[in-house]
SERO-4910 file (N, C-alpha, C, O; in steps of 0.05 Angstrom, whole numbers):
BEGIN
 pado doro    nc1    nc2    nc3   cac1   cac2   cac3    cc1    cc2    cc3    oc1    oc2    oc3
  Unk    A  -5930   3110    -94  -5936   3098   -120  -5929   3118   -141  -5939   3141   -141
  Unk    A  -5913   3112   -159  -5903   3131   -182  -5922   3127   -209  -5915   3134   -231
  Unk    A  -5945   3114   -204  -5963   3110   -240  -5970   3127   -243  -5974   3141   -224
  Unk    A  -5977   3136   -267  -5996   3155   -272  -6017   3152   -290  -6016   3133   -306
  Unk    A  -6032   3162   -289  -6067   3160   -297  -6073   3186   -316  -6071   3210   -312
  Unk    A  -6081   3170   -340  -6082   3201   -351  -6116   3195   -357  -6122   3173   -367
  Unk    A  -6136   3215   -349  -6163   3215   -353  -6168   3223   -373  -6149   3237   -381
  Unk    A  -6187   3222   -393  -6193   3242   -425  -6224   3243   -407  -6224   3226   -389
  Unk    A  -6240   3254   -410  -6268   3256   -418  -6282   3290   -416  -6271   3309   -405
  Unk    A  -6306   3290   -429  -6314   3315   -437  -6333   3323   -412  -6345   3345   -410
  Unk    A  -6334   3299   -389  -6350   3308   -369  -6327   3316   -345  -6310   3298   -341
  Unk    A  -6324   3340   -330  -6313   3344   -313  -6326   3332   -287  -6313   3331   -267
  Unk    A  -6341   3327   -287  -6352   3317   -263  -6353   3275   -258  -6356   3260   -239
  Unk    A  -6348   3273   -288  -6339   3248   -287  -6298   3242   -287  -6285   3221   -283
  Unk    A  -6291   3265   -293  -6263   3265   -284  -6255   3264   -253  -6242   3247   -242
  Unk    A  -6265   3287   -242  -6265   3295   -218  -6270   3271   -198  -6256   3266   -178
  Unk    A  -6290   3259   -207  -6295   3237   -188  -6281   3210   -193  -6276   3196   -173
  Unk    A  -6273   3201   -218  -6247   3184   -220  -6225   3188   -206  -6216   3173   -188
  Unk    A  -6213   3219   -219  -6187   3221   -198  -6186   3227   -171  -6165   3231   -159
  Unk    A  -6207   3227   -162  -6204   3245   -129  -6213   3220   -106  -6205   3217    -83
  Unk    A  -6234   3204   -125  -6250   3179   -106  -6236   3153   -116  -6237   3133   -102
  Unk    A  -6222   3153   -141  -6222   3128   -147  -6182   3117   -150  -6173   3095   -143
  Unk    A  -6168   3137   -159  -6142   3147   -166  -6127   3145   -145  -6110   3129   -136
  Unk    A  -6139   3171   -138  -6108   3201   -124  -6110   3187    -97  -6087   3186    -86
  Unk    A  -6136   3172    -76  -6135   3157    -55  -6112   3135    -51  -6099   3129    -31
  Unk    A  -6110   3127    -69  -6087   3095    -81  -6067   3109    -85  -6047   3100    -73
  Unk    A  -6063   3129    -97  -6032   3140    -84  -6024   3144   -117  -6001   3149   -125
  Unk    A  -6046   3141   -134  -6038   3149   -166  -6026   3187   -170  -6032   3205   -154
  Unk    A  -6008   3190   -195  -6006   3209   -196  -6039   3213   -222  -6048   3197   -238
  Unk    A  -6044   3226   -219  -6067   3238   -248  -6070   3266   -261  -6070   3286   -248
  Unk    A  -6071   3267   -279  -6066   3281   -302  -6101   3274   -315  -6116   3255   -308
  Unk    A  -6105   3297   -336  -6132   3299   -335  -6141   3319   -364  -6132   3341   -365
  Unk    A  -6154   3311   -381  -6158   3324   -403  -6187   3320   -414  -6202   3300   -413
  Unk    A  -6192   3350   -428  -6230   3345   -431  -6234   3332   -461  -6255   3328   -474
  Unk    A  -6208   3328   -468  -6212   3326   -499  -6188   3305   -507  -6173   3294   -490
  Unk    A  -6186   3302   -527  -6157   3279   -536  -6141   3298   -546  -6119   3292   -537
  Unk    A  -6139   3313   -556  -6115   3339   -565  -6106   3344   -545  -6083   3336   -542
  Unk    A  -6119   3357   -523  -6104   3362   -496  -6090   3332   -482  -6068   3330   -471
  Unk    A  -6100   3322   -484  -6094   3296   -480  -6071   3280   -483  -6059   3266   -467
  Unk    A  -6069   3286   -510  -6038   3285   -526  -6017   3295   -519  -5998   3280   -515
  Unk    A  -6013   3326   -516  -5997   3345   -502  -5989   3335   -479  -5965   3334   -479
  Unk    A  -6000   3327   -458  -5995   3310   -433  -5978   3289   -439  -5954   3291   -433
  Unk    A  -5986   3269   -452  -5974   3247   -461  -5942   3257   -465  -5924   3252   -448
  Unk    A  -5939   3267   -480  -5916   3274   -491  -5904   3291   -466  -5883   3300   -475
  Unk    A  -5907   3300   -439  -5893   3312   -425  -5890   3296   -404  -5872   3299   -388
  Unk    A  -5907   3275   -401  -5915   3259   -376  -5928   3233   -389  -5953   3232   -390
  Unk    A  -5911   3210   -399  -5917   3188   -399  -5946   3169   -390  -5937   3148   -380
  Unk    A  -5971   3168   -389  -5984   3153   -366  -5980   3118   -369  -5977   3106   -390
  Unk    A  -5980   3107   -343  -5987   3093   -349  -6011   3070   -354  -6012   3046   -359
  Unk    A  -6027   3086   -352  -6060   3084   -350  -6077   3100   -363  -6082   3119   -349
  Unk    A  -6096   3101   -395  -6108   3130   -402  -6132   3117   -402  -6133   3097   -416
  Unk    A  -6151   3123   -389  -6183   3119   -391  -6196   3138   -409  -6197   3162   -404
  Unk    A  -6206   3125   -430  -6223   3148   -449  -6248   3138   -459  -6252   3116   -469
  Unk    A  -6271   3166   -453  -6299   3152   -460  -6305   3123   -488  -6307   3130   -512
  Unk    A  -6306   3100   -482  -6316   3082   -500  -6323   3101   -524  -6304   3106   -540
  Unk    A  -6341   3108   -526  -6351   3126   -552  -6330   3134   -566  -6337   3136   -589
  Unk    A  -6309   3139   -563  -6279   3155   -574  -6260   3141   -583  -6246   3144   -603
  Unk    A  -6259   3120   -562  -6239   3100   -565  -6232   3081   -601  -6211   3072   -608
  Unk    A  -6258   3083   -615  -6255   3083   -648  -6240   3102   -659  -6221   3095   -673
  Unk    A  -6243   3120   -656  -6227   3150   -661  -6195   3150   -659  -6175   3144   -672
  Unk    A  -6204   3162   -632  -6178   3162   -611  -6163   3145   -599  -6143   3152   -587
  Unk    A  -6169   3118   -602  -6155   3098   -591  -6132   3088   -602  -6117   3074   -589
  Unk    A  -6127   3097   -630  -6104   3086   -628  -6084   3106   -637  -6061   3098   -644
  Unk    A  -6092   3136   -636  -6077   3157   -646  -6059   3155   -607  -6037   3163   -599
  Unk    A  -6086   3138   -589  -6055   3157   -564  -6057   3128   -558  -6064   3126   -535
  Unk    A  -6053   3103   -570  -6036   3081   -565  -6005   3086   -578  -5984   3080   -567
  Unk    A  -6009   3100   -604  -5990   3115   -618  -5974   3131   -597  -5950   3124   -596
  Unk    A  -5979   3147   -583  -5967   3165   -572  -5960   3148   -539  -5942   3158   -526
  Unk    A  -5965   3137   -534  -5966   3120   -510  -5966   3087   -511  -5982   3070   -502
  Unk    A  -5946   3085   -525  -5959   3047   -538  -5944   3024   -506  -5942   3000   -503
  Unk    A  -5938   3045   -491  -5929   3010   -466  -5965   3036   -445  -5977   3020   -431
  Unk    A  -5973   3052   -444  -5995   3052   -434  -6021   3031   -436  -6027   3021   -458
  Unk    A  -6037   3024   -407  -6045   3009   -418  -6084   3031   -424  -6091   3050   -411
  Unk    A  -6099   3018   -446  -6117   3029   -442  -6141   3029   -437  -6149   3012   -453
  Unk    A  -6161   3037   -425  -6187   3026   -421  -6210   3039   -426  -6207   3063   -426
  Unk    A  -6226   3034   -430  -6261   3056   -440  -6279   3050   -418  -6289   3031   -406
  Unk    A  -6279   3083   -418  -6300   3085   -395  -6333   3083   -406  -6334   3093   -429
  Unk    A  -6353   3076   -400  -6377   3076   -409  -6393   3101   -396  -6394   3107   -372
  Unk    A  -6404   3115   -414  -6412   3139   -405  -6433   3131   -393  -6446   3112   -401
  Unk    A  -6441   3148   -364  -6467   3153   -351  -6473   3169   -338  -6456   3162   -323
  Unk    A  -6483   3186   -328  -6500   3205   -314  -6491   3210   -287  -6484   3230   -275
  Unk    A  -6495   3175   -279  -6494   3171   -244  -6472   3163   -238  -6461   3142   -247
  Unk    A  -6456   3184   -213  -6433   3174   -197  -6433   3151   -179  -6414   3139   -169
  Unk    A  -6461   3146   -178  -6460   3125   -156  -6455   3097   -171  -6439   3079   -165
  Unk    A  -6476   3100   -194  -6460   3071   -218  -6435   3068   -219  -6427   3045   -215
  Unk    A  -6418   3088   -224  -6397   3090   -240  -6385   3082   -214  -6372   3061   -218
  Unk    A  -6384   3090   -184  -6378   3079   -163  -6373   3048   -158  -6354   3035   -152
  Unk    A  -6406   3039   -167  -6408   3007   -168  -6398   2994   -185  -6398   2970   -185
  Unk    A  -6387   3008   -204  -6373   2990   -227  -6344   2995   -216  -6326   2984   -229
  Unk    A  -6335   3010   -195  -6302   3004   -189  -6310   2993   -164  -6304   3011   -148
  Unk    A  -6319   2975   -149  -6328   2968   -122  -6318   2934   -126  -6321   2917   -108
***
């Protein structure tokens, strides 16, 4: 599979477990940023075609990296605590 997934969020441990449990298994490439600046930089070296960024941001940031990525498609993640939710919401 040649897609790529570009992650934004400020939790590493909610990155980590997207791309490793949810992603990189399916055969995605992923790319990964704690912030939308870094985020951007990616974009521009590596196309995604997929950027998941915390809901909360997506006012912000949503359309500065539709700008930078406009055939990406994009989605908001809902922040929470628990891996195992966040599990049941890709199940």
């Amino acid at each position: 599979m040649n897609e790529t997934v570009l992650i934004i969020d400020n939790s590493s441990e909610h990155i980590d477990f997207l791309a490793e449990k949810i992603f990189k298994p399916d055969g995605y490439r992923v790319i990964t940023a704690q912030n939308t600046e870094t985020g951007l930089k990616l974009t521009a070296n590596t196309p995604p075609d997929l950027i998941l960024l915390p809901l909360d941001w997506v006012a912000v940031d949503g359309p500065v990296l539709r700008a930078a990525a406009p055939s990406a498609a994009l989605i908001a993640t809902a922040p929470h605590e628990s891996a195992v939710v966040t599990a049941q919401a890709f199940q």
